[in-house]
N, CA and C atoms as an extended XYZ file, in Angstrom:
405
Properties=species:S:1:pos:R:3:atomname:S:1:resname:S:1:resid:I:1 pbc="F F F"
N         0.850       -1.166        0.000 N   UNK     1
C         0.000        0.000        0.000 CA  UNK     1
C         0.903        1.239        0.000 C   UNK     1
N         0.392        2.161       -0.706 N   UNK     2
C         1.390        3.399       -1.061 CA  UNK     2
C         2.476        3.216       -2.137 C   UNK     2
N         2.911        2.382       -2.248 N   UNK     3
C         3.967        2.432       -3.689 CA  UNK     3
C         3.293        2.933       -4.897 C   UNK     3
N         4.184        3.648       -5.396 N   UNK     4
C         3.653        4.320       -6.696 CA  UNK     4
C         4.708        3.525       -7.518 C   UNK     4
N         3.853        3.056       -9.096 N   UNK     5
C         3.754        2.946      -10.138 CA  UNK     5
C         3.527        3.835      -11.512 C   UNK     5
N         4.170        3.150      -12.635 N   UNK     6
C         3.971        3.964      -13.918 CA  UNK     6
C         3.269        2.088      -14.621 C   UNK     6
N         2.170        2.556      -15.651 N   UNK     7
C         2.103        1.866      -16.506 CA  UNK     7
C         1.372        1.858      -17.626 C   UNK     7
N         1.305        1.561      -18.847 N   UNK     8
C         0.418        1.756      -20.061 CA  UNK     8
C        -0.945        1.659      -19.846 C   UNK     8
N        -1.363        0.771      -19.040 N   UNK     9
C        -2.886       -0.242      -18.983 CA  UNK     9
C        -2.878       -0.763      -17.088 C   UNK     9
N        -4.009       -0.683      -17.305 N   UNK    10
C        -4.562       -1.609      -15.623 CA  UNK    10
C        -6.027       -1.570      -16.298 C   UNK    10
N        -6.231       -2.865      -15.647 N   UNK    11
C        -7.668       -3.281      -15.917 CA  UNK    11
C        -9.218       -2.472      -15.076 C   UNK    11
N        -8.521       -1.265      -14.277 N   UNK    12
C        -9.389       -0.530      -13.691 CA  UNK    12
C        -9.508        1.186      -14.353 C   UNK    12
N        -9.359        1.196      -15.811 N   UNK    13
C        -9.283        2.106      -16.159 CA  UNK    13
C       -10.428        2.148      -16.527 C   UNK    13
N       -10.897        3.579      -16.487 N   UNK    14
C       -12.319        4.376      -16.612 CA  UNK    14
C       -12.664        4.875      -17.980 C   UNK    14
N       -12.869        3.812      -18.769 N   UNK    15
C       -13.516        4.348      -20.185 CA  UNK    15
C       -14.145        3.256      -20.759 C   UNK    15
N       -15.285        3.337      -21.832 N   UNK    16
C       -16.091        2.378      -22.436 CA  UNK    16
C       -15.378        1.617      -23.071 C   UNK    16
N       -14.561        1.415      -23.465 N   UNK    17
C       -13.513        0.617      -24.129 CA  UNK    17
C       -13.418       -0.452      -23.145 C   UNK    17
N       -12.542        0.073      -22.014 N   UNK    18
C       -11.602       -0.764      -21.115 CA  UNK    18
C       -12.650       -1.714      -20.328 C   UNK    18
N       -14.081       -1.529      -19.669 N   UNK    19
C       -14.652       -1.791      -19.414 CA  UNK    19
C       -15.802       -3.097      -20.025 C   UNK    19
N       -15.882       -2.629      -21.635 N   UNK    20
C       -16.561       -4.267      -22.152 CA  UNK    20
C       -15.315       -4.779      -22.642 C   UNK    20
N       -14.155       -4.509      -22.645 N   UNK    21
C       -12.881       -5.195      -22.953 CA  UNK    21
C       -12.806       -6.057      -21.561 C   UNK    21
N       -12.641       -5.368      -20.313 N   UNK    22
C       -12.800       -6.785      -18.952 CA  UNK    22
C       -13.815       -7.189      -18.530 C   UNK    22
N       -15.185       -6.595      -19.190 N   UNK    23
C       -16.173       -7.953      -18.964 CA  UNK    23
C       -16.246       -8.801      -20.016 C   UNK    23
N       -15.931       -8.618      -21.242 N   UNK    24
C       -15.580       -9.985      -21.762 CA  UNK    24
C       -14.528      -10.555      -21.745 C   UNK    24
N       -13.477      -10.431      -21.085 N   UNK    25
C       -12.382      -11.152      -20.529 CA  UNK    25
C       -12.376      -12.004      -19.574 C   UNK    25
N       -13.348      -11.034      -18.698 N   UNK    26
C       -13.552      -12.061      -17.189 CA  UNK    26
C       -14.426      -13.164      -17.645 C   UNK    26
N       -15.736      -12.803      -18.533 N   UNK    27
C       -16.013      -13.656      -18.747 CA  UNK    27
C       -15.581      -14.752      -19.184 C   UNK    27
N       -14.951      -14.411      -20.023 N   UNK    28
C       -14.187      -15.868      -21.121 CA  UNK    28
C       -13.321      -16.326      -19.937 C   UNK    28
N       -12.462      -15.970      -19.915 N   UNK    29
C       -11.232      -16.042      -19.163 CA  UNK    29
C       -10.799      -15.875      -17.746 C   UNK    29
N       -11.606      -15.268      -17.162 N   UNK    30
C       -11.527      -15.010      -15.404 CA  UNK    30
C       -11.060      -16.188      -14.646 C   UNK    30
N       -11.407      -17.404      -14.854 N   UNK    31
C       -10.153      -17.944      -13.413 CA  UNK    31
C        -9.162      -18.315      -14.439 C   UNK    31
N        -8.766      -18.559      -15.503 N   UNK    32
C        -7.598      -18.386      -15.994 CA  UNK    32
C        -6.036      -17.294      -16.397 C   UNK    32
N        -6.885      -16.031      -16.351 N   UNK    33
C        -6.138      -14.877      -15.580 CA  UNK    33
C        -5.418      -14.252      -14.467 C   UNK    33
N        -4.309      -14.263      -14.560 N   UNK    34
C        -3.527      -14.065      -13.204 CA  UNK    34
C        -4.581      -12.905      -11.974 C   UNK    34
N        -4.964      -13.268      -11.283 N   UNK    35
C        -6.227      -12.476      -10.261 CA  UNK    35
C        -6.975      -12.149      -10.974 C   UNK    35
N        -7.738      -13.182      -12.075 N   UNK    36
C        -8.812      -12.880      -12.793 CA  UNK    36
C        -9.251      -11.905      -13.232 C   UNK    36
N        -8.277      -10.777      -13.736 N   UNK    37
C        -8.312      -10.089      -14.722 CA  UNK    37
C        -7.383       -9.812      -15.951 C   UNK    37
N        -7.654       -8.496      -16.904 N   UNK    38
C        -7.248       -8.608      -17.788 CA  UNK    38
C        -5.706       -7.928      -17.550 C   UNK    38
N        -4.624       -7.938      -18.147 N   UNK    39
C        -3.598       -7.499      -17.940 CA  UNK    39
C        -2.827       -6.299      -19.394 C   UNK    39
N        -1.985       -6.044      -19.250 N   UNK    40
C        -1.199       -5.199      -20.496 CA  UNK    40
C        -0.756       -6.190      -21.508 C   UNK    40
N        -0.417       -7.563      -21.004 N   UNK    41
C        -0.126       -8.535      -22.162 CA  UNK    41
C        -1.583       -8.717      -23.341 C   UNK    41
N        -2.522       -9.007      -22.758 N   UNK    42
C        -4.009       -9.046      -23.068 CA  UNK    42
C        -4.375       -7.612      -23.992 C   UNK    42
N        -3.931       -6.683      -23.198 N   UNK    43
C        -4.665       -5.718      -24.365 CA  UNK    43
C        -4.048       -5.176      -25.645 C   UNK    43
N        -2.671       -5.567      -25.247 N   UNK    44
C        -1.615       -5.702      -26.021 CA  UNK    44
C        -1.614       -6.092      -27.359 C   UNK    44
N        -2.070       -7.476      -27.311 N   UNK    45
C        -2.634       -8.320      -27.990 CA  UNK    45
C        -3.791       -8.089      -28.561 C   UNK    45
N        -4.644       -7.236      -28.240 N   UNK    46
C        -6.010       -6.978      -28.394 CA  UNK    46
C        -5.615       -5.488      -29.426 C   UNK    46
N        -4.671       -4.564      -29.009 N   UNK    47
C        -4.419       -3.937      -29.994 CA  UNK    47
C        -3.724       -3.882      -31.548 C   UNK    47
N        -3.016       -5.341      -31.385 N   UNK    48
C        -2.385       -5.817      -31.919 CA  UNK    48
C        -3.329       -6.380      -33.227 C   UNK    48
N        -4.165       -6.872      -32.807 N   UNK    49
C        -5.319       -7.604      -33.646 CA  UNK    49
C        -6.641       -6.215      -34.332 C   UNK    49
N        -6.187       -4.881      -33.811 N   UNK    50
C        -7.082       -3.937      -34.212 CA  UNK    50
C        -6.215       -3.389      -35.654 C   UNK    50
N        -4.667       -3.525      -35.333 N   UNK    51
C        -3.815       -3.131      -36.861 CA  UNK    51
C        -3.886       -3.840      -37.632 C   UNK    51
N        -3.954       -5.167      -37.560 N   UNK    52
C        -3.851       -6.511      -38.605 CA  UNK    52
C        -5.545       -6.297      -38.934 C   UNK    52
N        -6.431       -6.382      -38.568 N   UNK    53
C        -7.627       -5.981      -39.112 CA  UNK    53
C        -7.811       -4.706      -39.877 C   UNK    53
N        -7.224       -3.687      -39.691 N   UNK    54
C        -7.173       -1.997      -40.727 CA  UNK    54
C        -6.508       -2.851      -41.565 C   UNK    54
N        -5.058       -3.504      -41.310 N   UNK    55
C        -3.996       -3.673      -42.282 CA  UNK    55
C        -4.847       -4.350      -43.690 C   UNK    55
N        -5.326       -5.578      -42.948 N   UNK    56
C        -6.484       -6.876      -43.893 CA  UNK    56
C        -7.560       -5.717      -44.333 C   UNK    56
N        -8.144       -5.112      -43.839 N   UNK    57
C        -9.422       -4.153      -44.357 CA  UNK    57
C        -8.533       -3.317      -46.275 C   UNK    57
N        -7.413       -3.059      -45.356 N   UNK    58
C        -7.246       -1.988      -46.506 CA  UNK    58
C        -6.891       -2.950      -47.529 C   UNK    58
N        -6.428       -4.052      -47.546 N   UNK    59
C        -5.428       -4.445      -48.957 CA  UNK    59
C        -6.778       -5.670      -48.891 C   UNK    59
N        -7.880       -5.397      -49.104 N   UNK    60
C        -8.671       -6.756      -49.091 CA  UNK    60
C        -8.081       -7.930      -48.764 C   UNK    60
N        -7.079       -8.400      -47.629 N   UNK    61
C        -7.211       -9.529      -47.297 CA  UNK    61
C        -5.269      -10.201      -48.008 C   UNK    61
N        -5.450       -9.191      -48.852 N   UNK    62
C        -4.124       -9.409      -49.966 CA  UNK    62
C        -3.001       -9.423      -49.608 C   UNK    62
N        -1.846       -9.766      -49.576 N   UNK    63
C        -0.464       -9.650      -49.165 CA  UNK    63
C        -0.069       -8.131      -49.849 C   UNK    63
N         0.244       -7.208      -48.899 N   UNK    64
C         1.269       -6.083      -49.621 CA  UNK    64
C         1.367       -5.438      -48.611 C   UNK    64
N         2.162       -5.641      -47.993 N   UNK    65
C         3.101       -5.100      -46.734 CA  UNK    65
C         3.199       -3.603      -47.098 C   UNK    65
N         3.431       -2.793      -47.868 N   UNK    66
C         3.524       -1.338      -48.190 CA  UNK    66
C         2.365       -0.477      -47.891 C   UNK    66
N         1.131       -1.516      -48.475 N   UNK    67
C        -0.470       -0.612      -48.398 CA  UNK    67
C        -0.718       -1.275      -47.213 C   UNK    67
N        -0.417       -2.531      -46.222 N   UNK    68
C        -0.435       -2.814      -44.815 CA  UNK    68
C        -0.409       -1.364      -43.678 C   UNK    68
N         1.537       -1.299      -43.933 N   UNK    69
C         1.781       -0.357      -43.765 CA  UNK    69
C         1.768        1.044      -43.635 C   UNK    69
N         1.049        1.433      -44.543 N   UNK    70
C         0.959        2.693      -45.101 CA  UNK    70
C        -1.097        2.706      -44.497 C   UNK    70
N        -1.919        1.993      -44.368 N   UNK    71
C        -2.889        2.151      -43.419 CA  UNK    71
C        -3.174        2.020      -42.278 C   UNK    71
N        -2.011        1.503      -41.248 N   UNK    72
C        -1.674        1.854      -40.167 CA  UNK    72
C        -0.929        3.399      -39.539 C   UNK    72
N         0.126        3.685      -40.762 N   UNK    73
C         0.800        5.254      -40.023 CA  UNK    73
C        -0.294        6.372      -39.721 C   UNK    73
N        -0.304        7.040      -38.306 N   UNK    74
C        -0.955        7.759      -38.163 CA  UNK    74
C        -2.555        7.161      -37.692 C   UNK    74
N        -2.768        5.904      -37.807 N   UNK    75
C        -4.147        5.613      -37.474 CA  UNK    75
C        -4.585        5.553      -35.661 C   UNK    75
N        -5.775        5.961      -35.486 N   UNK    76
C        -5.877        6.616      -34.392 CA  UNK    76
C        -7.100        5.768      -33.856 C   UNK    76
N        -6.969        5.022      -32.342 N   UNK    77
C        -8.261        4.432      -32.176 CA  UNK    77
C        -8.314        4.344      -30.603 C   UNK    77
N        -9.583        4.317      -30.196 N   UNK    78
C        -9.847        4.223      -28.444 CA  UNK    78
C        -9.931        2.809      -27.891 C   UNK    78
N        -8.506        2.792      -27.508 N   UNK    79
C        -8.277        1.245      -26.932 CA  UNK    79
C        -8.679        1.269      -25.640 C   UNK    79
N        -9.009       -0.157      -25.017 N   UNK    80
C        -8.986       -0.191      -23.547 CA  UNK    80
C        -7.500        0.717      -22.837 C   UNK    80
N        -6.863        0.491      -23.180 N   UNK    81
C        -6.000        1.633      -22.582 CA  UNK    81
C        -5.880        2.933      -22.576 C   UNK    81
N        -6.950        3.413      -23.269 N   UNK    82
C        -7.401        4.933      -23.586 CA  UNK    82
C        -6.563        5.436      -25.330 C   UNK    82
N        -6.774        6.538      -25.643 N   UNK    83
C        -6.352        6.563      -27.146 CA  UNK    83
C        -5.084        5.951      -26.992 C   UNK    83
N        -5.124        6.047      -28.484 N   UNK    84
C        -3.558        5.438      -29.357 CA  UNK    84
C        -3.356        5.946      -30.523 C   UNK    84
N        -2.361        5.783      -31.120 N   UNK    85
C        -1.960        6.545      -32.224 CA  UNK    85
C        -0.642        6.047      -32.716 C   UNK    85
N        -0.683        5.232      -34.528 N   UNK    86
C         0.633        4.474      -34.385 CA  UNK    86
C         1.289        5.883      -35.153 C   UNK    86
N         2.825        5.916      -34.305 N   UNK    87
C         3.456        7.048      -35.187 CA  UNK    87
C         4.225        6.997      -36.459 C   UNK    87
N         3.705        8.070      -37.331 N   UNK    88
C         3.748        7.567      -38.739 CA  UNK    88
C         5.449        7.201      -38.862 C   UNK    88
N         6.273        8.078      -38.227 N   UNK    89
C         7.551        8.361      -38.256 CA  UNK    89
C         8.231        6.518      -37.919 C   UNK    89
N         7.850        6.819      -36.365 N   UNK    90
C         8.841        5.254      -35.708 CA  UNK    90
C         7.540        4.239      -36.165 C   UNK    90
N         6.501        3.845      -36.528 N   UNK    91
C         5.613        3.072      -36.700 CA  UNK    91
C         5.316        2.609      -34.989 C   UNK    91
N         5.572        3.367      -33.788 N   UNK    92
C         5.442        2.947      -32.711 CA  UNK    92
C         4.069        3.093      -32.086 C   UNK    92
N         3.785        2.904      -30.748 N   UNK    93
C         2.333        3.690      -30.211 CA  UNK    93
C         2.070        5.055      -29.627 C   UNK    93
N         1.904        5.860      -29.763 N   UNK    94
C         1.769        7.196      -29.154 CA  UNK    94
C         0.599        6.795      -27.795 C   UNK    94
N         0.650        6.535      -26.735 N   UNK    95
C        -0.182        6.144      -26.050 CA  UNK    95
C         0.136        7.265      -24.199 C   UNK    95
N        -1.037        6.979      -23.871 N   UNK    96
C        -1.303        7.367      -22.384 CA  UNK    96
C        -0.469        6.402      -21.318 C   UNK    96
N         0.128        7.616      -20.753 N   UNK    97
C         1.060        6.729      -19.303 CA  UNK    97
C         0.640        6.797      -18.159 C   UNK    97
N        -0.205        6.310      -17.519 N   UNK    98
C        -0.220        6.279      -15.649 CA  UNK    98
C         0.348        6.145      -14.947 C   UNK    98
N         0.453        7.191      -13.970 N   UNK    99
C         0.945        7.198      -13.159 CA  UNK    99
C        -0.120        6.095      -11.750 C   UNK    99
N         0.130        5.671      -11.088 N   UNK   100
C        -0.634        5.002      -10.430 CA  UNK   100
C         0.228        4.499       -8.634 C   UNK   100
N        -1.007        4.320       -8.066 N   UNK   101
C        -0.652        4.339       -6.379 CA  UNK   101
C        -1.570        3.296       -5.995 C   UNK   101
N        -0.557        2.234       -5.138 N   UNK   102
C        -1.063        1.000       -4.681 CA  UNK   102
C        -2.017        1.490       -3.498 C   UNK   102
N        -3.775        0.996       -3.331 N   UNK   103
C        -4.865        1.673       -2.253 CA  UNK   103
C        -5.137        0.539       -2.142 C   UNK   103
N        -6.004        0.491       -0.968 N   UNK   104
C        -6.835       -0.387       -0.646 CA  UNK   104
C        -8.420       -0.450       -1.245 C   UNK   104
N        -8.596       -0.931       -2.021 N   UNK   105
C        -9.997       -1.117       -2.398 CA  UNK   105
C       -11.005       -2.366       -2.397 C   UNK   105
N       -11.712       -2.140       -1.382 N   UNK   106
C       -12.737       -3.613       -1.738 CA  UNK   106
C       -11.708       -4.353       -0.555 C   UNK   106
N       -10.920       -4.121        0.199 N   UNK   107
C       -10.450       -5.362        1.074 CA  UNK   107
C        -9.153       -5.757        0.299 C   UNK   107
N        -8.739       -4.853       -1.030 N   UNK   108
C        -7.508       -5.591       -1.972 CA  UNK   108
C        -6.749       -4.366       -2.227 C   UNK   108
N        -5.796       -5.019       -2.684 N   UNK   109
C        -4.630       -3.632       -3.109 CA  UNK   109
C        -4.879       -3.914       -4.793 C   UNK   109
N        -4.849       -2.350       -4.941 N   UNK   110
C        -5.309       -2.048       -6.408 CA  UNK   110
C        -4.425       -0.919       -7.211 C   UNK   110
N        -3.837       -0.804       -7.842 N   UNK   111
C        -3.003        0.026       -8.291 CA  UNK   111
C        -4.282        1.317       -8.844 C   UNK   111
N        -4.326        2.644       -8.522 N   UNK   112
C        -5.367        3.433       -9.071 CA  UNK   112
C        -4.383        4.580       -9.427 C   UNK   112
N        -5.116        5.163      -10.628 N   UNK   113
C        -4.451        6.230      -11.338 CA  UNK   113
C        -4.493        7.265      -10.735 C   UNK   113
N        -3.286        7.995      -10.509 N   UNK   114
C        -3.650        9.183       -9.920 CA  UNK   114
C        -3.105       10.458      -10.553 C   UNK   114
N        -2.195       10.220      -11.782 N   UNK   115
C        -2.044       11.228      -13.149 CA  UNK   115
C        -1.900       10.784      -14.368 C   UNK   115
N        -1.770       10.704      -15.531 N   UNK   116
C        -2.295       10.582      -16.845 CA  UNK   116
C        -1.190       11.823      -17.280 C   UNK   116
N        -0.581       11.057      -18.213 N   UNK   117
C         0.876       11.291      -19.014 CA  UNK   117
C        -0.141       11.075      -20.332 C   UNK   117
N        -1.045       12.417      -21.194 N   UNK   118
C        -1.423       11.734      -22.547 CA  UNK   118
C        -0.383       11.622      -23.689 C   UNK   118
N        -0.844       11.057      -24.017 N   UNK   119
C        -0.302       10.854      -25.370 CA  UNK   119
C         1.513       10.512      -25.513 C   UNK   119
N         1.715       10.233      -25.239 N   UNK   120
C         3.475        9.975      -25.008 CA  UNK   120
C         4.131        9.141      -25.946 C   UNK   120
N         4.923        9.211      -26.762 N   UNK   121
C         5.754        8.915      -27.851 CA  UNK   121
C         6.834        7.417      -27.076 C   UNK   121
N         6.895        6.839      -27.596 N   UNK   122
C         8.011        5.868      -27.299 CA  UNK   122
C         9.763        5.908      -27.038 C   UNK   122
N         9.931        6.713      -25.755 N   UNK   123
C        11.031        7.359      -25.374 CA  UNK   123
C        11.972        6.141      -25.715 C   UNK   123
N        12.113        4.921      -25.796 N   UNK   124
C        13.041        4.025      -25.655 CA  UNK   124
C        13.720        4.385      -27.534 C   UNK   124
N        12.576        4.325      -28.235 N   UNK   125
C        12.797        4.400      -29.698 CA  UNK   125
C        13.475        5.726      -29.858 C   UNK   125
N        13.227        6.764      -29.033 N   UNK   126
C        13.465        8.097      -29.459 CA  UNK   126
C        15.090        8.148      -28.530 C   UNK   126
N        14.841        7.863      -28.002 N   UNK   127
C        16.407        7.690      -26.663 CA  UNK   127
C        17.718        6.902      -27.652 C   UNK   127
N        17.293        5.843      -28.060 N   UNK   128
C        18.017        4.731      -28.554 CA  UNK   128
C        18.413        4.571      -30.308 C   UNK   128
N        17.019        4.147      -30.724 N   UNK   129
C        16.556        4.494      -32.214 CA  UNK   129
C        17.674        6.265      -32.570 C   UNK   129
N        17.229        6.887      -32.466 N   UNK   130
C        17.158        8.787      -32.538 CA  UNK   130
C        18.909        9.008      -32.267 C   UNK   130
N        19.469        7.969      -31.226 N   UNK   131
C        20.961        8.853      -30.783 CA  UNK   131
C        21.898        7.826      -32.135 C   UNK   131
N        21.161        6.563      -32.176 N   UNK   132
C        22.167        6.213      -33.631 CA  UNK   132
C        22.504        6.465      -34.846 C   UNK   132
N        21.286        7.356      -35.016 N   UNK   133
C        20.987        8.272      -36.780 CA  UNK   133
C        21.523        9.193      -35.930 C   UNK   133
N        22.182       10.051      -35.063 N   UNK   134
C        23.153       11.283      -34.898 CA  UNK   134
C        24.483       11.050      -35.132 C   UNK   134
N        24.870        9.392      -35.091 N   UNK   135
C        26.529        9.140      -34.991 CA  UNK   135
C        26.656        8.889      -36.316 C   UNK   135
């Protein structure tokens, strides 16, 4: 109780998305889920399957990695983790960071948000990626 956290996703986030995203999780899946809920691997995955569907939408179904590609940069959608946005530049996620603080809720410790980092670029790509195109 009291430790503060940073993380992309928790399954107690407050938006219509995130919400029929863990009741049909729990449903399907609830005692097979580590404390029977949904996790960042899960939505992960769940966003993962929202690009390969634009990708398949745009090229009817067709192999061409370029028009794949090229209908994902810049595409923008309200995930259970709150918006997203792949960046056209690094092809990465532009996504929301929480800040979050271990409480007691319900008799359990619950990680709850207590600031919201929007929209945030993929510092590892920009840190790492970004200092090797300078040398």
């Amino acid at each position: 109780i009291g430790d503060i956290n940073a993380a992309l996703y928790g399954p107690n986030l407050d938006n219509p998305e995130n919400k029929a995203f863990v009741k049909g999780m729990v449903a399907k899946y609830g005692d097979k889920m580590v404390d029977g809920m949904p996790s960042f691997i899960h939505v992960e995955a769940y966003d993962g399957m929202e690009m390969l569907f634009r990708m398949l939408k745009a090229t009817g179904g067709k192999r061409d990695g370029d028009k794949m590609m090229a209908a994902v940069k810049g595409y923008k959608w309200n995930s259970p983790r709150g918006p997203v946005e792949v960046d056209p530049e690094t092809r990465e996620l532009i996504q929301n960071v929480y800040i979050r603080e271990v409480k007691k809720v319900d008799g359990k410790p619950t990680n709850v948000v207590i600031k919201t980092y929007d929209a945030q670029p993929d510092y590892w790509h920009t840190l790492h990626i970004g200092a090797s195109k300078s040398k």
